[in-house]
C-alpha positions in Angstrom: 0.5 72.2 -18.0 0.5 73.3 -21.7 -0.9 70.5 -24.2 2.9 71.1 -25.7 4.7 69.9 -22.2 2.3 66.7 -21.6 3.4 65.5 -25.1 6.0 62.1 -25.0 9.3 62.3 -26.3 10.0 59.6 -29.0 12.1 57.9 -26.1 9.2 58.1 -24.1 7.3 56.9 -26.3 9.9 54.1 -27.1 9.1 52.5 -23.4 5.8 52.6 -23.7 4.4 51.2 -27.0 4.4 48.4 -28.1 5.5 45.9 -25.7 4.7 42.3 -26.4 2.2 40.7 -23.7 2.4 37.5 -22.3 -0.8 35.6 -23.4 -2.7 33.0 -22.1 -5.6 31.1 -23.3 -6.0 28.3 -25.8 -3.4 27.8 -28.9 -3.6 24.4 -30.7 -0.8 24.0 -33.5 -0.2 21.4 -36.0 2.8 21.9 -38.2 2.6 19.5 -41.3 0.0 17.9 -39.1 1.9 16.5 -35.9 1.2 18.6 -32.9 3.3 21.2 -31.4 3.2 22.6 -27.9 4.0 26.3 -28.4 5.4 27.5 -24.9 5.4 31.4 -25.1 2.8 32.9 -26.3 2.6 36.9 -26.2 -0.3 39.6 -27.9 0.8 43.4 -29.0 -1.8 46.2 -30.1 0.5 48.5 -32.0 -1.3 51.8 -32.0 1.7 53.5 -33.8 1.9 50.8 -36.6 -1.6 50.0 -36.4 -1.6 46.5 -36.0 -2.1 43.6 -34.0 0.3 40.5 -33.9 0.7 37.3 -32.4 4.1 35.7 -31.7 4.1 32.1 -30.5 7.3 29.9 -29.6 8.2 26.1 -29.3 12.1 25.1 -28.3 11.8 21.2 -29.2 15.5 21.0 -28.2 18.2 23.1 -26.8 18.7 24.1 -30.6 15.9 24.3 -32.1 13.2 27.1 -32.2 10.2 27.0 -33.9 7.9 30.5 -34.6 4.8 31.4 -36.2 3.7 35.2 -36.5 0.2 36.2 -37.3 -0.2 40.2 -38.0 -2.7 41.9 -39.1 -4.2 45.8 -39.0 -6.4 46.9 -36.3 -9.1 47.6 -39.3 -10.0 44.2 -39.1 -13.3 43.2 -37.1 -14.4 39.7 -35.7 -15.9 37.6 -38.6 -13.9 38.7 -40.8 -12.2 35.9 -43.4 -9.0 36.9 -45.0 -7.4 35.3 -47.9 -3.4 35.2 -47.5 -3.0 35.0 -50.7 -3.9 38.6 -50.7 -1.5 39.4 -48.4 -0.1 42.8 -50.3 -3.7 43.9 -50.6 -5.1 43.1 -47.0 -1.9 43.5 -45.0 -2.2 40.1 -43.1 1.0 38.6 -42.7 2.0 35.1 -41.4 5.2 33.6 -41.1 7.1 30.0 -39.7 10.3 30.2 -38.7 12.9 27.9 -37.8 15.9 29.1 -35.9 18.7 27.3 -34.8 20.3 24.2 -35.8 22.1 23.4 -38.9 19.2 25.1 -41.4 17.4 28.1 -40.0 14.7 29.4 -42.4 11.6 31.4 -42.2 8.6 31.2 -44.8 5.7 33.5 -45.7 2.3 31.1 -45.5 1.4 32.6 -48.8 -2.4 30.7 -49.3 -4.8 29.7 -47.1 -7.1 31.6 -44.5 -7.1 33.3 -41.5 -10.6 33.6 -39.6 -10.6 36.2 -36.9 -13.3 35.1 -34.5 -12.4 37.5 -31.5 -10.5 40.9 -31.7 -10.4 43.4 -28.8 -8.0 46.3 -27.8 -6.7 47.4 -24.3 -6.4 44.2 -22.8 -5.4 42.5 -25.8 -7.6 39.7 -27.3 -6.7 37.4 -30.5 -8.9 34.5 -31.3 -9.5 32.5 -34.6 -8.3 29.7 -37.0 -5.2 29.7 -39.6 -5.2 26.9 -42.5 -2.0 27.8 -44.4 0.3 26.9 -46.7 4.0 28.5 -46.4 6.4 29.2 -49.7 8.8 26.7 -49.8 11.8 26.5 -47.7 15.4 26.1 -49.1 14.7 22.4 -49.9 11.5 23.1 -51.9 9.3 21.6 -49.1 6.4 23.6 -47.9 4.8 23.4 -44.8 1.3 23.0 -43.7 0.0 25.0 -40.9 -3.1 24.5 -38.5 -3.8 26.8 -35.9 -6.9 27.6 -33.4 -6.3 29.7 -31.1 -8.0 32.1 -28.7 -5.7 34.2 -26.3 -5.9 36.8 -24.0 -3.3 39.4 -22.6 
């Protein structure tokens, strides 16, 4: 078969990558420092986009959603320190989100860190700590975020 022929379509290609992983492991969130329980937890390794992301979930109510995404390129190695204040620069990006209910919002956490302690393709590993800061939501509050976490697909 001619290197031409075994190439994917873009449909093909569609199906395959990226598809969001259910995760397990440990995740231990504090949102303006109460405890959450995030629920569903799932790793990607975009190859095409060249980045990594984390998408955890907690439903506190049939309304409510609560999200916080952590991206960040596949250059970045264990140990590494990243400012997300620097986010334009480094191309980490976090976000909360709140979805549902009378005032959905979602907010960049714009200062803080995020430590990478444990990064690995193929099956997909994510572990390391999040201090953060978010802008502020539509009512000038901003939100605190804690997070250590240390997942496997």
């Amino acid at each position: 078969m001619t290197e031409q022929a075994q190439q994917l379509t873009p449909e093909q290609k569609k199906l395959l990558y990226p598809r969001l992983l259910l995760a397990t492991g440990t995740f231990d969130a504090r949102i303006d420092n109460m405890p959450l329980h995030f629920q569903t937890l799932r790793l990607v390794h975009d190859h095409e986009a060249a980045i990594y992301r984390l998408d955890a979930r907690h439903a506190d109510n049939s309304i409510t959603l609560k999200k916080i995404t952590i991206g960040l390129p596949d250059t970045v190695r264990q140990g590494q320190e990243l400012e997300l204040d620097k986010w334009q620069i480094n191309k980490v990006s976090v976000w909360y989100s709140i979805e549902g209910g009378p005032n959905p919002n979602s907010m960049r956490c714009s200062t803080g860190t995020l430590t990478v302690r444990r990064l690995q393709a193929g099956t997909v590993k994510f572990g390391g700590e999040l201090n953060g800061t978010t802008d502020p939501d539509e009512n000038g509050n901003r939100h605190t975020i804690h997070v250590n976490f240390d997942l496997a697909s």
